[in-house]
C-alpha positions as CSV (number, residue, x, y, z in Angstrom):
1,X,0.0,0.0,0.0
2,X,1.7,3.2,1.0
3,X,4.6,2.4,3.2
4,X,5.0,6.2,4.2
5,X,1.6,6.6,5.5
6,X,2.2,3.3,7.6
7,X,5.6,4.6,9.2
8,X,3.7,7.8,10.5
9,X,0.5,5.9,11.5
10,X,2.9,3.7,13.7
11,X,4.2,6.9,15.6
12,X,0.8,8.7,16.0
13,X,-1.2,7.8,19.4
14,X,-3.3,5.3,19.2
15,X,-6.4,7.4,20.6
16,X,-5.7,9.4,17.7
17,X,-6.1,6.4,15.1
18,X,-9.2,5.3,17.4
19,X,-11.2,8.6,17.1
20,X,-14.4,8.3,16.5
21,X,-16.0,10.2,13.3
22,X,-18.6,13.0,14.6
23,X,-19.6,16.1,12.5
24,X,-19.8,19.6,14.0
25,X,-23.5,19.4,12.6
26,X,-24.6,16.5,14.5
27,X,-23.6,18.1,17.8
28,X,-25.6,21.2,17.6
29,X,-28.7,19.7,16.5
30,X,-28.8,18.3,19.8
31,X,-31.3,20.9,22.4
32,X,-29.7,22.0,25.3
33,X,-31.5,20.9,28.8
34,X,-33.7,23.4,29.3
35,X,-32.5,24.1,33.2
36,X,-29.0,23.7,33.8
37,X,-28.5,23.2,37.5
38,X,-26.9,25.8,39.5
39,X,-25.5,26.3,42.4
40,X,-28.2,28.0,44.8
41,X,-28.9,27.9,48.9
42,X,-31.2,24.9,50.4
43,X,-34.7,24.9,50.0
44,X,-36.5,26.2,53.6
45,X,-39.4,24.7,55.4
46,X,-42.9,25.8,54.0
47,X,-43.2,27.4,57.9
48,X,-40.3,29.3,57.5
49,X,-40.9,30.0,53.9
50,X,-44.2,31.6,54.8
51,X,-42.4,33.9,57.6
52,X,-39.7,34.8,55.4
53,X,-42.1,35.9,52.5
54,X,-44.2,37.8,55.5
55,X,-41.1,39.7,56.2
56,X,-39.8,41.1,53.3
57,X,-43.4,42.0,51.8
58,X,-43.4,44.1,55.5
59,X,-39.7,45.1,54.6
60,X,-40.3,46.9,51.5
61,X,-43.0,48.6,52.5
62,X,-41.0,50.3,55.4
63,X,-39.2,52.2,52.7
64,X,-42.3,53.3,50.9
65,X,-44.6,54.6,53.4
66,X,-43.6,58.5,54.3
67,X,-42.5,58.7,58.3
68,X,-45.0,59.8,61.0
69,X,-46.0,62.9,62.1
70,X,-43.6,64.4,65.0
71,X,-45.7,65.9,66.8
72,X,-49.6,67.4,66.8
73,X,-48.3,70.3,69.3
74,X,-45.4,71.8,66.6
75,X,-47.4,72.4,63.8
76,X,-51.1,71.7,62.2
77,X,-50.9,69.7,59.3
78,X,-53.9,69.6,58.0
79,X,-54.0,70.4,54.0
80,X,-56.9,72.4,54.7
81,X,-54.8,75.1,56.0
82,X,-51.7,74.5,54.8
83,X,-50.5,76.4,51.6
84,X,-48.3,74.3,48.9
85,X,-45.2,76.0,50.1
86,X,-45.3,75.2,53.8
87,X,-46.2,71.4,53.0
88,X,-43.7,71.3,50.4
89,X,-41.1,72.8,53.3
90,X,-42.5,69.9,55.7
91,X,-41.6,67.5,53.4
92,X,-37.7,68.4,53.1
93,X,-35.4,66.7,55.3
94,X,-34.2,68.4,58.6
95,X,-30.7,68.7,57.5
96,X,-30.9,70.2,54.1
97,X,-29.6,73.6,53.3
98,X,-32.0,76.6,53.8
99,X,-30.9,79.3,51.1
100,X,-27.9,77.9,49.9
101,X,-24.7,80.5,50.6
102,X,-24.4,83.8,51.8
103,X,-23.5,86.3,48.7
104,X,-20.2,87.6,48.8
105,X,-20.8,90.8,48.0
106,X,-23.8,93.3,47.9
107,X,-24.7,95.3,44.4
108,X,-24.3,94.2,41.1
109,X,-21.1,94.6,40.6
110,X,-18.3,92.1,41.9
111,X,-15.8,94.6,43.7
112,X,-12.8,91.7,42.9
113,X,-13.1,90.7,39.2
114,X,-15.5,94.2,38.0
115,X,-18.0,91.7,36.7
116,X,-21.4,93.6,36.1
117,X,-24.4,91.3,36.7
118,X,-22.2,87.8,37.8
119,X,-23.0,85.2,40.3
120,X,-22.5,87.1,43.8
121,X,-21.2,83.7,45.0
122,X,-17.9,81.8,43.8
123,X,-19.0,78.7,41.5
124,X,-15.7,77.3,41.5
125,X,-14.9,77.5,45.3
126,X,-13.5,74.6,45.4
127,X,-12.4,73.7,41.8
128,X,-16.1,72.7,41.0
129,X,-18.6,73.8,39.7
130,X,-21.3,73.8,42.8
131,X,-24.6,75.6,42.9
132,X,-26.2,75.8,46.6
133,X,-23.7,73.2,48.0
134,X,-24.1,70.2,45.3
135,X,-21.5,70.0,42.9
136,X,-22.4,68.6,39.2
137,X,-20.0,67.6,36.5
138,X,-20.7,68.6,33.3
């Protein structure tokens, strides 16, 4: 037969002679499983299940729900007689800013730069650019 292709078949592996023939086609016409198992944590008791779906329905609604009234003696607040400013001030939190900061000069002129009609605070205190305490990057 051919003596050179019988010298290289003696020096191959013989799992390489033993292959079997497959096509690239007959693997992906196989269908995948459709749920691959994963890892995931152990399945609880239908007791605990139940208390465990209890508390995280009661969970996120703690987040949701706006926080009580502090008290009836501070203020009336009623929407009756309440305009949309003061109820809009109740709403904001106790720490936030009231009227940002102080101008740095009074007029309209800046008395440093000569600017006519500039901000009367310094945008760029602190290398950004911040309006009423919050920075934003543009």
């Amino acid at each position: 037969m051919l003596p050179h292709l019988i010298s290289r078949s003696r020096n191959l592996p013989l799992r390489l002679l033993s292959r079997p023939f497959t096509t690239a086609l007959a693997r992906h016409t196989r269908a995948p499983p459709p749920f691959v198992p994963s890892p995931s944590p152990p399945r609880l008791p239908k007791e605990e299940q139940e208390t465990f779906d209890a508390l995280t329905k009661a969970s996120l609604g703690a987040f949701s729900t706006p926080p009580p009234p502090q008290s009836s003696s501070t203020v009336n607040t009623s929407s009756k007689d309440l305009s949309e400013a003061e109820l809009l001030e109740l709403e904001k939190h106790a720490d936030a800013r009231k009227g940002g900061e102080k101008p740095l000069f009074e007029g309209d002129r800046n008395p440093v730069t000569g600017e006519v009609g500039g901000p009367k605070t310094e945008p760029t205190k602190y290398g950004d650019w911040s309006f009423n305490g919050r920075v934003t990057d543009f």
